[in-house]
gemmi code that builds the backbone of each chain (N, CA, C; Angstrom):
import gemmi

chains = {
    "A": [
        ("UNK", (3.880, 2.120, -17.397), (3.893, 1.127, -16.347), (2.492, 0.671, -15.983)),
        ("UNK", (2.625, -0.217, -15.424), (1.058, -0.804, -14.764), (0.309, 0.095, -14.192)),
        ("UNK", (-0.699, 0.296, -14.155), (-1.833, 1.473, -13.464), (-2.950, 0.445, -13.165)),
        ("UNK", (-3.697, 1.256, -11.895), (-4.393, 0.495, -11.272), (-5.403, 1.749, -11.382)),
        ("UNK", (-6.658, 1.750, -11.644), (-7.877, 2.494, -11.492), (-8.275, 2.564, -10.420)),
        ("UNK", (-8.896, 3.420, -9.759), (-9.859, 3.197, -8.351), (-10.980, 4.644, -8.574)),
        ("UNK", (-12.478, 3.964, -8.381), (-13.342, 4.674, -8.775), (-14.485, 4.347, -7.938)),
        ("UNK", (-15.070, 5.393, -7.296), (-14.647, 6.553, -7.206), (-13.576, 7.111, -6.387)),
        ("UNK", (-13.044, 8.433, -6.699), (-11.934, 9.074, -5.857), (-12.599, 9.860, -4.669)),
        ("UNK", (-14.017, 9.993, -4.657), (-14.634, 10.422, -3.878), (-15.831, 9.917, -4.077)),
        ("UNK", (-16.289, 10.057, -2.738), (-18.020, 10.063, -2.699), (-18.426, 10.027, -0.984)),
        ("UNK", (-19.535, 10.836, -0.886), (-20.174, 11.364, -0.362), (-21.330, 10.399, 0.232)),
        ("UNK", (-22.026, 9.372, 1.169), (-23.251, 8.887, 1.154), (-23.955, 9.065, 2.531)),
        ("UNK", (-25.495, 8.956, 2.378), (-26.207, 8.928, 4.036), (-25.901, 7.722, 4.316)),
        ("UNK", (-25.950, 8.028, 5.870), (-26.088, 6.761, 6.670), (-27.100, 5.748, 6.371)),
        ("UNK", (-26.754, 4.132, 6.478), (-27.722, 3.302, 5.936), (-27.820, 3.063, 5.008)),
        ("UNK", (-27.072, 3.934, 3.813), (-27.048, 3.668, 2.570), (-25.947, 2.583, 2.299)),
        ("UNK", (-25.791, 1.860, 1.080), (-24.668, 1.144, 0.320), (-23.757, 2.131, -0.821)),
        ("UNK", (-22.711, 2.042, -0.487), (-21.689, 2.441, -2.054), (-20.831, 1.011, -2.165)),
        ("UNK", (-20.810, 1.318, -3.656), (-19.434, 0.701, -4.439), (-18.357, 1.266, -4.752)),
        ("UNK", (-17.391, 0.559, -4.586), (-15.787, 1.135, -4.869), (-15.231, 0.474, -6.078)),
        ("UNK", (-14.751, 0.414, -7.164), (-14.400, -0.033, -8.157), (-12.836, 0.031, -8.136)),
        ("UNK", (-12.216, -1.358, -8.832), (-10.693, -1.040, -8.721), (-10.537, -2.000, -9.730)),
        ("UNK", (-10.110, -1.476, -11.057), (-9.335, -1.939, -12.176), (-7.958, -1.807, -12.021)),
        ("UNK", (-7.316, -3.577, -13.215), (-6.311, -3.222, -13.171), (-5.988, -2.761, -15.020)),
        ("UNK", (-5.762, -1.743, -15.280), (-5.748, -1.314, -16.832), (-5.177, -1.960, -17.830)),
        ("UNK", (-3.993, -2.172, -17.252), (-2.676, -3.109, -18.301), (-2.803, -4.340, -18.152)),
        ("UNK", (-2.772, -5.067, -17.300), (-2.164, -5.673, -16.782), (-3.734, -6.793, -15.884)),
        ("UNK", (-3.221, -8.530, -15.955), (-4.341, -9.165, -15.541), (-3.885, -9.436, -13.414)),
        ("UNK", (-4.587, -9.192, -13.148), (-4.680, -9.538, -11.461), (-5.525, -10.727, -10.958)),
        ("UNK", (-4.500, -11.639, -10.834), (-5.539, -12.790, -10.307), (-5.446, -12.866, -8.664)),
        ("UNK", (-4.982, -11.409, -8.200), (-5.039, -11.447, -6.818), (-5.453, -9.830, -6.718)),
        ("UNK", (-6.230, -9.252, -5.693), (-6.369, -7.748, -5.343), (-6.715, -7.532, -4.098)),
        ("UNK", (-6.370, -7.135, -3.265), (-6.301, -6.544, -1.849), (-7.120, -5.053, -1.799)),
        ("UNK", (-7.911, -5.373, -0.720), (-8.143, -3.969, -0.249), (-7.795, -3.133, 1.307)),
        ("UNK", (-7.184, -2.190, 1.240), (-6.799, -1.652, 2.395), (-7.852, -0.387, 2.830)),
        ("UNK", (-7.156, -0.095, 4.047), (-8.327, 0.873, 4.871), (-7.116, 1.537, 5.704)),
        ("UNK", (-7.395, 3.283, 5.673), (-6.548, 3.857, 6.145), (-7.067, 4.790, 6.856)),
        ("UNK", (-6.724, 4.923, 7.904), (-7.631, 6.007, 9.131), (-6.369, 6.867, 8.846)),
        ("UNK", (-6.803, 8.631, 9.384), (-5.698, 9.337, 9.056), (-4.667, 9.581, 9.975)),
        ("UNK", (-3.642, 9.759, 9.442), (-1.977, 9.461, 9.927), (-1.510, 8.305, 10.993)),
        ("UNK", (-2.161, 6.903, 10.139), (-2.030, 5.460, 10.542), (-1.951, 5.182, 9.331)),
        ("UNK", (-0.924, 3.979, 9.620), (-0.515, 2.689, 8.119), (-1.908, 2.235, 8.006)),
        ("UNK", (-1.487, 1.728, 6.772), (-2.391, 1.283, 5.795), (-3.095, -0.400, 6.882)),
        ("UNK", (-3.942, -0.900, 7.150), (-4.663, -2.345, 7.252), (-5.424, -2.991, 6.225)),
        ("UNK", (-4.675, -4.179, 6.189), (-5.220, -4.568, 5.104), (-7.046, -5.468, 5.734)),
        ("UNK", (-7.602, -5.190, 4.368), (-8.945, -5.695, 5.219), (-9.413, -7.309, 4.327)),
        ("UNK", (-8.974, -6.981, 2.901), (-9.448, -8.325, 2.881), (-8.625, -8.932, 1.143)),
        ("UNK", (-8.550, -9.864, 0.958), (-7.552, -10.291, -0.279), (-8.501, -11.152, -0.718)),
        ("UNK", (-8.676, -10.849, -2.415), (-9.552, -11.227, -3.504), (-8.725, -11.906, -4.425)),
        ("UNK", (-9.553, -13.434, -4.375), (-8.480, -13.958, -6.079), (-10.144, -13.785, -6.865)),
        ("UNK", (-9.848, -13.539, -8.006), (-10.701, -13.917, -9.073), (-11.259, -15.073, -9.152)),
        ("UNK", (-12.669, -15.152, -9.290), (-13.571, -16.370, -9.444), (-13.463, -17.075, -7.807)),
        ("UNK", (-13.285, -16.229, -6.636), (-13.343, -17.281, -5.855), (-13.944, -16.170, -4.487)),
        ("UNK", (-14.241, -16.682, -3.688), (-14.586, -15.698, -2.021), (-13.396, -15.289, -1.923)),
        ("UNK", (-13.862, -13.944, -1.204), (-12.242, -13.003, -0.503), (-11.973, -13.737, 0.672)),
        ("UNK", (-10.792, -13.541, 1.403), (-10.435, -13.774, 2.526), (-10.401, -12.218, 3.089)),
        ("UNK", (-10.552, -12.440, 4.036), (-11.227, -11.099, 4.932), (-9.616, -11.329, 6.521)),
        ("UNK", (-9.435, -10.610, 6.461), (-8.973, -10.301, 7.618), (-10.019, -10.492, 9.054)),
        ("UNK", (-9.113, -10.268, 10.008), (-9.533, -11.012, 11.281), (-10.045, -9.569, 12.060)),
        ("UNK", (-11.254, -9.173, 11.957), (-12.031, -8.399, 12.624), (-12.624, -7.438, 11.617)),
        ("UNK", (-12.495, -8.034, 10.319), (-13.449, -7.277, 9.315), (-14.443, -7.787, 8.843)),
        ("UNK", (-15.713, -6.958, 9.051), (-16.822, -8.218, 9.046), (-17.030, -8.261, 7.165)),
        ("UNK", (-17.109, -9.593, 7.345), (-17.251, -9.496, 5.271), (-18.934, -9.382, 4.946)),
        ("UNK", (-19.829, -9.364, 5.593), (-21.197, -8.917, 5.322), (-21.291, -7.333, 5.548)),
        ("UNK", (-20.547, -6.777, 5.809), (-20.826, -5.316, 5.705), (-19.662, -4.933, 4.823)),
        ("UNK", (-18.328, -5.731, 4.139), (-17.840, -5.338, 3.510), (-17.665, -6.075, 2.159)),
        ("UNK", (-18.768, -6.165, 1.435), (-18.955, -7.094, -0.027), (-18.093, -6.678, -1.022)),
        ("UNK", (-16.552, -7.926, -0.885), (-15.875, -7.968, -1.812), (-15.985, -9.517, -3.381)),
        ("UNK", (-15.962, -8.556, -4.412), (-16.307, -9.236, -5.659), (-15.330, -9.184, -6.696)),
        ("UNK", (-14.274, -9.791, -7.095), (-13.533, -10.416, -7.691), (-13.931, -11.038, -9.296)),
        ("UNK", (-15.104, -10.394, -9.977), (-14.988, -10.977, -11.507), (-14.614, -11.379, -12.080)),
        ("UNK", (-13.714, -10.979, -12.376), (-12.407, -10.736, -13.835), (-11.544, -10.780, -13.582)),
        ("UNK", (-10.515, -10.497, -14.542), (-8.986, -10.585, -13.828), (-8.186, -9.254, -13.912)),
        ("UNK", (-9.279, -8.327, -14.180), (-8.853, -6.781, -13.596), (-10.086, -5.685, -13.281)),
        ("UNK", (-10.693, -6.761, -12.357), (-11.876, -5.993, -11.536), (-12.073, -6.503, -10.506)),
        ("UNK", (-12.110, -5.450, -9.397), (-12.727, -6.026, -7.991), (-12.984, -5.024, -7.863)),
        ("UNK", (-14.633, -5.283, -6.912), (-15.087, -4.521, -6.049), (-15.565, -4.561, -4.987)),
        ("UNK", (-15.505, -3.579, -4.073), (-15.646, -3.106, -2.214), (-17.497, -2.725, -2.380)),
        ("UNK", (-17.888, -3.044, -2.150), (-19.435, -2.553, -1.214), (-19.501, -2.368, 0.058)),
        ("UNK", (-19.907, -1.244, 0.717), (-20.003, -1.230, 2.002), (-21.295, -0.693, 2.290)),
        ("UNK", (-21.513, -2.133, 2.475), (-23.138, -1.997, 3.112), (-23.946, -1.572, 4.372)),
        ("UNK", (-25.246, -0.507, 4.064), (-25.180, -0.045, 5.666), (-23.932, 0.903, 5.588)),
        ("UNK", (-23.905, 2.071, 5.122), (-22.407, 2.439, 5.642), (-22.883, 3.374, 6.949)),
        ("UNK", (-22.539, 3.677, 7.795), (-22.202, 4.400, 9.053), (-21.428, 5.263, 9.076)),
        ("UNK", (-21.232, 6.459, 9.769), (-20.143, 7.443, 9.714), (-18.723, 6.806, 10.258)),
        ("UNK", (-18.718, 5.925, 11.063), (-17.196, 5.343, 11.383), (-16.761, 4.732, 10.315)),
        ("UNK", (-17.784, 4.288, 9.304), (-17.089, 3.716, 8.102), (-16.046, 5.058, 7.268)),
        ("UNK", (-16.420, 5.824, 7.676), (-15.750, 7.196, 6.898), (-14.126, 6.726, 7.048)),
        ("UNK", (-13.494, 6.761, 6.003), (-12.134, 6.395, 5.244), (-11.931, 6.579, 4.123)),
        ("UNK", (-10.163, 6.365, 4.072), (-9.818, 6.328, 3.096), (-9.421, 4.577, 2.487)),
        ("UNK", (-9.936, 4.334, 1.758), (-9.969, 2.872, 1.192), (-9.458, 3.198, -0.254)),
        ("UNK", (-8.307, 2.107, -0.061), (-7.096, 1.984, -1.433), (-7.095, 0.225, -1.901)),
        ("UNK", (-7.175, 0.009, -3.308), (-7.053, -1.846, -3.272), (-5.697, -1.524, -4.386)),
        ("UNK", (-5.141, -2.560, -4.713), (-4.176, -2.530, -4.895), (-4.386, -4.335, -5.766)),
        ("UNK", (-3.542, -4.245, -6.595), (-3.443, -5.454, -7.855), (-2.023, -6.092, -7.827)),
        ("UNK", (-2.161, -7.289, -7.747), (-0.577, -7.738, -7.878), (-0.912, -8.598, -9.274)),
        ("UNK", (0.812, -8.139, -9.634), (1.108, -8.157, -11.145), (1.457, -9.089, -11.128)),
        ("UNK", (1.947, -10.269, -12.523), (2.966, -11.501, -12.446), (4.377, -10.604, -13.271)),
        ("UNK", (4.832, -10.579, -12.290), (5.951, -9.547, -13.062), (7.300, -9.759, -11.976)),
        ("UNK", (8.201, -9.584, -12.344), (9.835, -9.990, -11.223), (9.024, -9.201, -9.503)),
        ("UNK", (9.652, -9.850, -8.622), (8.960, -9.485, -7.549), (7.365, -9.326, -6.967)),
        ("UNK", (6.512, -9.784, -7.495), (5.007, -10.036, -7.393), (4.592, -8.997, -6.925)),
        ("UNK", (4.816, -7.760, -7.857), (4.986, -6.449, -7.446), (3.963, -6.122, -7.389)),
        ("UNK", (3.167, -5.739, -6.364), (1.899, -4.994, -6.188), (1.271, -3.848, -6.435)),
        ("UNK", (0.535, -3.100, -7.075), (0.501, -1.813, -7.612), (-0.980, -1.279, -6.931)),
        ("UNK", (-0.956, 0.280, -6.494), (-1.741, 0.676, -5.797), (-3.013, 1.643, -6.995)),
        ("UNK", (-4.023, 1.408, -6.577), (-5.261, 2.360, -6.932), (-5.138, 3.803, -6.292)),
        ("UNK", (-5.612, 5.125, -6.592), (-5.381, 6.155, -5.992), (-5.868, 6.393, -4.876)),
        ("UNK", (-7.119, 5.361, -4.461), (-7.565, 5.278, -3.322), (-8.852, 5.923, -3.414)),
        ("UNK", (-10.073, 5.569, -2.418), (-11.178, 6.433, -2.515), (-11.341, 7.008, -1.251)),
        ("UNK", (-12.334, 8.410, -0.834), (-12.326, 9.217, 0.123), (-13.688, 8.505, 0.197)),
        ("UNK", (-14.517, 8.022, 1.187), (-15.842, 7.898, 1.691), (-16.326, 8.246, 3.219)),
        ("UNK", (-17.478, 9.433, 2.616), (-17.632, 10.252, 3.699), (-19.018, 9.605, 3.438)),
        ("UNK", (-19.322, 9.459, 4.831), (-20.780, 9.084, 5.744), (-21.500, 10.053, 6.176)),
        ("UNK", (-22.638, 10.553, 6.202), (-23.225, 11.764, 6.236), (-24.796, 11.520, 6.976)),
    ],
    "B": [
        ("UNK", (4.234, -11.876, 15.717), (3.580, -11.479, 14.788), (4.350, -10.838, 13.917)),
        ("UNK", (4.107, -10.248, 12.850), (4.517, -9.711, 11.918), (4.500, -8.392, 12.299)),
        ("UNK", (5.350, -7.312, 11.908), (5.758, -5.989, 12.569), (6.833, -5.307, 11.531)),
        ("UNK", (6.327, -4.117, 11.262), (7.473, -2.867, 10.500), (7.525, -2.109, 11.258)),
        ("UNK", (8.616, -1.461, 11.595), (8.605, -0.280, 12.301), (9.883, 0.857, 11.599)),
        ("UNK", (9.345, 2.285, 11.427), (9.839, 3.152, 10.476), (9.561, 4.590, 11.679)),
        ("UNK", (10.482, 5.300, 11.718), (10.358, 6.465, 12.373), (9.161, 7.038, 12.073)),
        ("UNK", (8.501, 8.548, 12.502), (7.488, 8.860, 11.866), (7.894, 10.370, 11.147)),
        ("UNK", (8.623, 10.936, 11.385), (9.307, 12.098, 10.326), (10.717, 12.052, 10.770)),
        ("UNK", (11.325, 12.682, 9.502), (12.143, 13.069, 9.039), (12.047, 14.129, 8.189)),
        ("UNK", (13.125, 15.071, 8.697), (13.596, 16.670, 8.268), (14.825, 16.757, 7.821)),
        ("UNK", (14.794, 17.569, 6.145), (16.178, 17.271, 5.479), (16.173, 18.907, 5.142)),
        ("UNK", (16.898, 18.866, 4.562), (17.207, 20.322, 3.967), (17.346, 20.389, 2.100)),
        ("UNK", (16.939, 21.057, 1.721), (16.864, 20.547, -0.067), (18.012, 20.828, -0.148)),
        ("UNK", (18.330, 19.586, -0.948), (19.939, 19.449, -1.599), (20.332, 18.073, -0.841)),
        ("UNK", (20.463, 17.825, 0.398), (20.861, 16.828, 1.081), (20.006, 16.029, 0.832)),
        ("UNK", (20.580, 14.524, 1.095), (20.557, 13.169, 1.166), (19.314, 13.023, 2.112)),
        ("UNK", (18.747, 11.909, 1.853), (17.656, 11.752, 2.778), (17.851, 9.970, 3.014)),
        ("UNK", (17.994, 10.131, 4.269), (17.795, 8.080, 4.438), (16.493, 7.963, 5.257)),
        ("UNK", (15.632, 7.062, 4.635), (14.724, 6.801, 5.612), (14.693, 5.160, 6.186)),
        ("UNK", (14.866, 4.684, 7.589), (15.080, 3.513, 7.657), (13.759, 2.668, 8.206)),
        ("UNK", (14.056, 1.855, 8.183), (12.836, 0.200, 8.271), (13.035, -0.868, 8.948)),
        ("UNK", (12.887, -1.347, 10.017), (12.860, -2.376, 10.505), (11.605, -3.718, 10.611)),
        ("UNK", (12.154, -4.811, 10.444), (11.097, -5.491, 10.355), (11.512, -7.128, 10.869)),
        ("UNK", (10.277, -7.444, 11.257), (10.475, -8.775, 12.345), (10.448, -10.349, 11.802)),
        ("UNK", (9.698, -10.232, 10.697), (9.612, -11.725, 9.949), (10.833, -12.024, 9.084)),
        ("UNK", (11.596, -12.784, 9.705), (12.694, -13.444, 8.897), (12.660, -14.119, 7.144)),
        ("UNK", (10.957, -14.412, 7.753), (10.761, -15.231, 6.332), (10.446, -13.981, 4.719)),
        ("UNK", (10.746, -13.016, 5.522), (10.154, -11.914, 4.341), (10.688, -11.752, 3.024)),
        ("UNK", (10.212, -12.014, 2.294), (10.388, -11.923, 0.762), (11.234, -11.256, -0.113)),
        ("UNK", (9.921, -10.505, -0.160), (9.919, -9.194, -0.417), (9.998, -7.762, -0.137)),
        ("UNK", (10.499, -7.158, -0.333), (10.808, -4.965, 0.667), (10.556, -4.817, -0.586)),
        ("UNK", (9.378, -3.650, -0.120), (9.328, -2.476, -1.007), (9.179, -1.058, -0.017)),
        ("UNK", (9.243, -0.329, -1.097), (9.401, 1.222, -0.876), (8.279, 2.148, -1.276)),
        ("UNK", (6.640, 2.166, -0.578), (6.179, 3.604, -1.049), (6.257, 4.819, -0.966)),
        ("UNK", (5.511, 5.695, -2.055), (5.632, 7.113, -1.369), (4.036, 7.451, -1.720)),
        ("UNK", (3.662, 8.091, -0.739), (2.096, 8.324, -0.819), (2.113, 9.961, -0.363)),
        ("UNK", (1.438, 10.463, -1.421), (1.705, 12.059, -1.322), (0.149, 12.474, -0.624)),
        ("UNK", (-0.021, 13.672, -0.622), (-0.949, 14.132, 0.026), (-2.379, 13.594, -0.407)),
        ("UNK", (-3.093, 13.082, 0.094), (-4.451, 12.565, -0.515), (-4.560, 11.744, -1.751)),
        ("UNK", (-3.321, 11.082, -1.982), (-3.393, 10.540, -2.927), (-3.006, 8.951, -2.716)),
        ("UNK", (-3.012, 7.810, -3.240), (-3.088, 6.832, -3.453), (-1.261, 6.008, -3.511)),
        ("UNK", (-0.678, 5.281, -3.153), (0.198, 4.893, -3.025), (1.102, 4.610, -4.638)),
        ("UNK", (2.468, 5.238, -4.428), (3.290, 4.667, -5.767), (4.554, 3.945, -5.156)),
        ("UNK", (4.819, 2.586, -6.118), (5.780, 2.015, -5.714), (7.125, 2.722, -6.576)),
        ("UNK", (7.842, 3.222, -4.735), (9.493, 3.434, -5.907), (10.126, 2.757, -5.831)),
        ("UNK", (10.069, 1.658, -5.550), (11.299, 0.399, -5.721), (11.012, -0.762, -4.870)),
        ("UNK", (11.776, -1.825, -4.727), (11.576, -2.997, -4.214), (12.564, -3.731, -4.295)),
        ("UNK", (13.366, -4.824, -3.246), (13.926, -5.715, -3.548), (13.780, -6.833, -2.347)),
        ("UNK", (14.704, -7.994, -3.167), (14.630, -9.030, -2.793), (15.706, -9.173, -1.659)),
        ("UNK", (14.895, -10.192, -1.089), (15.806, -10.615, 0.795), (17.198, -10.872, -0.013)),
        ("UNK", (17.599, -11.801, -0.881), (18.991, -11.859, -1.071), (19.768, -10.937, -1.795)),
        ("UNK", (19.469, -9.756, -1.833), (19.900, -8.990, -2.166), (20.260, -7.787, -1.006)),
        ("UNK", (21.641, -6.985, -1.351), (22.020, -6.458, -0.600), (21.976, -4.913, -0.671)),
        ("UNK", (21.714, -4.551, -2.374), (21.259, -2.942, -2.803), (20.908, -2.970, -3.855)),
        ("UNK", (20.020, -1.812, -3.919), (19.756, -1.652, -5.087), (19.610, -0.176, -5.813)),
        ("UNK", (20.589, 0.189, -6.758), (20.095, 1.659, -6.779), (19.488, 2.183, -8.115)),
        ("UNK", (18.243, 3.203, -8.307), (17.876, 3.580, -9.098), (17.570, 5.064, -9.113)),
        ("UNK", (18.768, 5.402, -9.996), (18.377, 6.937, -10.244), (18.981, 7.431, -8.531)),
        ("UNK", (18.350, 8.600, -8.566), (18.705, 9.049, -7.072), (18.348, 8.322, -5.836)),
        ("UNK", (17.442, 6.898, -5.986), (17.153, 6.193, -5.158), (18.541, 5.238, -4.508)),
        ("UNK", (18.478, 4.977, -3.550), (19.126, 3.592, -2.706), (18.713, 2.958, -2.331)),
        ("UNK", (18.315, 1.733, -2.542), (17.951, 0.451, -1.290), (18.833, -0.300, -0.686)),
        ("UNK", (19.168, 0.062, 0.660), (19.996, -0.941, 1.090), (19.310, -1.868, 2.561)),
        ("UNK", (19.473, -2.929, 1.946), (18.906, -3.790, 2.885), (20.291, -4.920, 3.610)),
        ("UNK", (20.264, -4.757, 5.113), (20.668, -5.907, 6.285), (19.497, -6.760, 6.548)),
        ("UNK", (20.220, -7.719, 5.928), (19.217, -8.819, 6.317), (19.359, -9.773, 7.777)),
        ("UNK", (20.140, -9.329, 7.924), (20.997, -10.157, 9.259), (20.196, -9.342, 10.346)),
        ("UNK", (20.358, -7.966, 10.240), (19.428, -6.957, 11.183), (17.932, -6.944, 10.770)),
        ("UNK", (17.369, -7.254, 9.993), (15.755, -6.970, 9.572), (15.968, -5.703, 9.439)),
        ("UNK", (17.056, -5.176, 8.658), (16.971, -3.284, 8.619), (17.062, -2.862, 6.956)),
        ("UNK", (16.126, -2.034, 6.677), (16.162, -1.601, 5.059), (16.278, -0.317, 5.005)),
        ("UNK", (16.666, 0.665, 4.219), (17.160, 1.690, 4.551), (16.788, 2.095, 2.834)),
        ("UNK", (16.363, 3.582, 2.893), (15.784, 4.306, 1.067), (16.903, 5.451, 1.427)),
        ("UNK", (17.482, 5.612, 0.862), (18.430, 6.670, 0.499), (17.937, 8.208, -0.709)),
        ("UNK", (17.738, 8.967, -0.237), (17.137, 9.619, -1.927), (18.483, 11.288, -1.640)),
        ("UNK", (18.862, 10.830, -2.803), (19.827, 12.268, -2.845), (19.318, 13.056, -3.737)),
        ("UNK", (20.259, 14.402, -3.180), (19.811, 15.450, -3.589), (18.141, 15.818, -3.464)),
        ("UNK", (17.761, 15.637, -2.259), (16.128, 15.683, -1.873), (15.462, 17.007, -2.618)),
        ("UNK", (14.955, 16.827, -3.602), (14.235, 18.026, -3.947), (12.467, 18.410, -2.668)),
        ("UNK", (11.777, 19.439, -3.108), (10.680, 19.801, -2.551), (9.512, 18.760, -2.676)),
        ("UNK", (9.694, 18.293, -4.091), (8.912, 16.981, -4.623), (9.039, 15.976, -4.150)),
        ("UNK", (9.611, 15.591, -3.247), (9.920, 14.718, -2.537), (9.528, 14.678, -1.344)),
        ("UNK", (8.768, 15.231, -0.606), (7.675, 15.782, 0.633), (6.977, 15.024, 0.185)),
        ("UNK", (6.839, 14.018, 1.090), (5.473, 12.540, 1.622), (5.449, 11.916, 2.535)),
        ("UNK", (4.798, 11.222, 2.283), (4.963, 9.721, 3.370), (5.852, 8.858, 2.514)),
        ("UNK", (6.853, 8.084, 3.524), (7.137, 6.988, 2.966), (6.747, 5.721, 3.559)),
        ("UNK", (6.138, 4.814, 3.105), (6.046, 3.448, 3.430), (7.069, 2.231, 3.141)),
        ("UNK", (7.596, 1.782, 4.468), (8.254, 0.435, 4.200), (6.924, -0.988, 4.033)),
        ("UNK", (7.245, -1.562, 3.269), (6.452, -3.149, 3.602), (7.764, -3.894, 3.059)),
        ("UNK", (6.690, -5.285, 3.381), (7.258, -6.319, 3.285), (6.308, -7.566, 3.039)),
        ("UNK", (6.478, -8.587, 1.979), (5.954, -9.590, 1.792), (6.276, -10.812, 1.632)),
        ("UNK", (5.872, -11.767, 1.695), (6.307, -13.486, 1.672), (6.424, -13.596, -0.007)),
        ("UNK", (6.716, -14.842, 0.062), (6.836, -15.328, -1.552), (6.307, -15.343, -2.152)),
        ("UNK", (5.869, -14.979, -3.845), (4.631, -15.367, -3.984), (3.888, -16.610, -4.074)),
        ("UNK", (2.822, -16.674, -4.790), (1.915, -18.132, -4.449), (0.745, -17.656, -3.889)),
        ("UNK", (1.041, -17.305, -2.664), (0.409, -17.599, -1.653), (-0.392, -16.171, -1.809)),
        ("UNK", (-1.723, -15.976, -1.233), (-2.164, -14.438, -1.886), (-2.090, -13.474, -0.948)),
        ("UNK", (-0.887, -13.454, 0.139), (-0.962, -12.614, 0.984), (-0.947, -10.910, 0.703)),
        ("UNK", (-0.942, -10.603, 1.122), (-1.015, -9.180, 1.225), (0.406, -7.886, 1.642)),
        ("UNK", (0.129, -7.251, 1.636), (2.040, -6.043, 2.081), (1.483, -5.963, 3.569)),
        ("UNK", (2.538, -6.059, 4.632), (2.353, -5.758, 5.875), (3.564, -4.291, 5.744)),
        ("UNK", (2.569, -3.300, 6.111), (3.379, -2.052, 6.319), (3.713, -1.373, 7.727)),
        ("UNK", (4.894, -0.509, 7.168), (5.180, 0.121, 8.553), (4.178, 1.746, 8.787)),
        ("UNK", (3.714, 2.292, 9.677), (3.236, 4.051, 9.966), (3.431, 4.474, 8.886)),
        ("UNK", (4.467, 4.690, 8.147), (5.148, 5.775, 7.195), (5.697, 6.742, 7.792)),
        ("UNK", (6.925, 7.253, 7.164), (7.642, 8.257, 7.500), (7.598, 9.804, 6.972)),
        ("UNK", (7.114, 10.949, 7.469), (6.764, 11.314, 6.918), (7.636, 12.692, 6.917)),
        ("UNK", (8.358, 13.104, 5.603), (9.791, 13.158, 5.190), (9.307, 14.725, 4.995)),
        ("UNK", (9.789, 15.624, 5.417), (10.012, 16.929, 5.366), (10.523, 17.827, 5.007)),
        ("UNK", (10.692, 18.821, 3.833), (12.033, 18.993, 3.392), (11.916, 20.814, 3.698)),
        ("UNK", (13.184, 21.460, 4.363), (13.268, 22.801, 4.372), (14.226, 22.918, 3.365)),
        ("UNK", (13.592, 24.487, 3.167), (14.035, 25.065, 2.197), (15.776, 25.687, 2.423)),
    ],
}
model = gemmi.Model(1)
for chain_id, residues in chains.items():
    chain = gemmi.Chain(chain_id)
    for i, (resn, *xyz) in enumerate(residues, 1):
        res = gemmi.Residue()
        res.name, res.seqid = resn, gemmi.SeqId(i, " ")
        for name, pos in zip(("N", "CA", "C"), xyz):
            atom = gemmi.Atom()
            atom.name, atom.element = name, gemmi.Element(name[0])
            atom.pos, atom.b_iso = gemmi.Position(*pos), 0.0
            res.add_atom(atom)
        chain.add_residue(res)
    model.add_chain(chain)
structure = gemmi.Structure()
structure.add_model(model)
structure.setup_entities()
C-alpha cells in the first residue's frame, strides 16, 4: 500500500536553533501534503497544506516564518522550524493525499521534536 | 464551524465487539475516515467512506454511517489486545480543493483481559 516517509522520527535541538522535518511520499505522487501538530492527548491541528510548486497555505494562527513549509516535488515536503523554542516541542505528522477512490490521505509516522 | 466529536475512551473486554462512535457538524462532508494511531506512532488509515454510502465492512471492521444524524460509527469484532489505541474519526470535503482532515480527540479504546 502507499507509505508515507517522515524523517526524522526523532530529534533533539537547542533553543534558537533550526531543524528540518522531511516527509516523502514512496509510491505514490502527492500534489497535495499537509502538516499536522499534536500536543499530547489532543487531536491532531492541522497547521498548514502544501501543493507542489506553489506557497503553503498556513492555517489561521500559525505563523509561516517560523514554520518554513517547501513543497518540491511531487513526493517531498518539508517543515523547518525556525528559531525553535521549547513550546515548539511536539509531535509533528504530514500526511500525502493520494489520487486514488476517496482522495485518501496517508499519514507519515510522525516526528518527536524536543527543544532543549 | 466545523466540529467532530468522539468520546474519549472506551473499555471492551477481549473477544467482544467494540463500537466506537463519531459525530460531526458539516453537512457538506465528503469524506469519513477511520484512524488508529498506536502508541508514539504515526497515524494508519483503517477505512473510509463516502457520505452516500450507508456501510461498509472490511474484515472485522464496520463502518456505519447516518447521514441524516452526522453519526459514524467503527465497529471492530472480536477486539483482540492489538487493537489498544487511539481511534480517530475525520472528515473531509470533496476533492479539488486542497483541504485538509478535520478530526475528532480520538477515542482511546481499552481492552481487558
Amino acid at each position: 500500500g502507499a507509505v508515507v516517509s517522515q524523517h526524522p522520527s526523532r530529534v533533539i535541538c537547542k533553543s534558537g536553533t533550526s531543524v528540518k522535518i522531511e516527509c516523502r511520499s514512496l509510491d505514490f505522487q502527492a500534489t497535495t501534503m499537509f502538516w499536522y501538530r499534536q500536543f499530547p492527548k489532543q487531536s491532531l491541528m492541522l497547521m498548514a497544506t502544501s501543493n507542489e510548486g506553489s506557497k503553503a497555505t498556513y492555517e489561521q494562527g500559525v505563523e509561516k516564518d517560523k514554520f518554513l513549509i517547501n513543497h518540491a516535488s511531487l513526493t517531498l515536503s518539508t517543515l523547518t522550524v525556525t528559531s525553535a523554542h521549547p513550546e515548539d516541542s511536539s509531535f509533528y505528522i504530514c500526511s500525502a493525499r493520494a489520487v486514488a477512490p476517496g482522495n485518501t490521505i496517508y499519514f507519515g509516522e510522525g516526528s518527536w521534536l524536543t527543544v532543549v | 464551524g466545523e466540529d467532530v466529536e468522539q468520546s474519549l475512551f472506551l473499555s471492551v473486554r477481549e473477544g467482544d465487539s467494540s463500537v466506537i462512535n463519531c459525530t460531526y457538524t458539516d453537512s457538506s462532508s465528503t469524506y469519513l475516515y477511520w484512524y488508529k494511531q498506536e502508541p508514539g506512532a504515526g497515524l494508519q488509515l483503517l477505512t473510509y467512506i463516502f457520505s452516500n454510502m450507508d456501510m461498509k465492512q472490511d474484515q472485522r471492521l464496520t463502518v456505519l454511517l447516518n447521514k441524516k444524524d452526522k453519526h459514524l460509527s467503527l465497529r471492530i469484532a472480536d477486539t483482540q489486545t492489538g487493537d489498544s489505541a487511539i481511534y480517530f474519526c475525520a472528515e473531509s470535503k470533496e476533492g479539488g480543493g486542497a483541504d485538509g482532515l478535520t478530526f475528532g480527540k480520538g477515542t482511546h479504546l481499552i481492552i481487558q483481559p
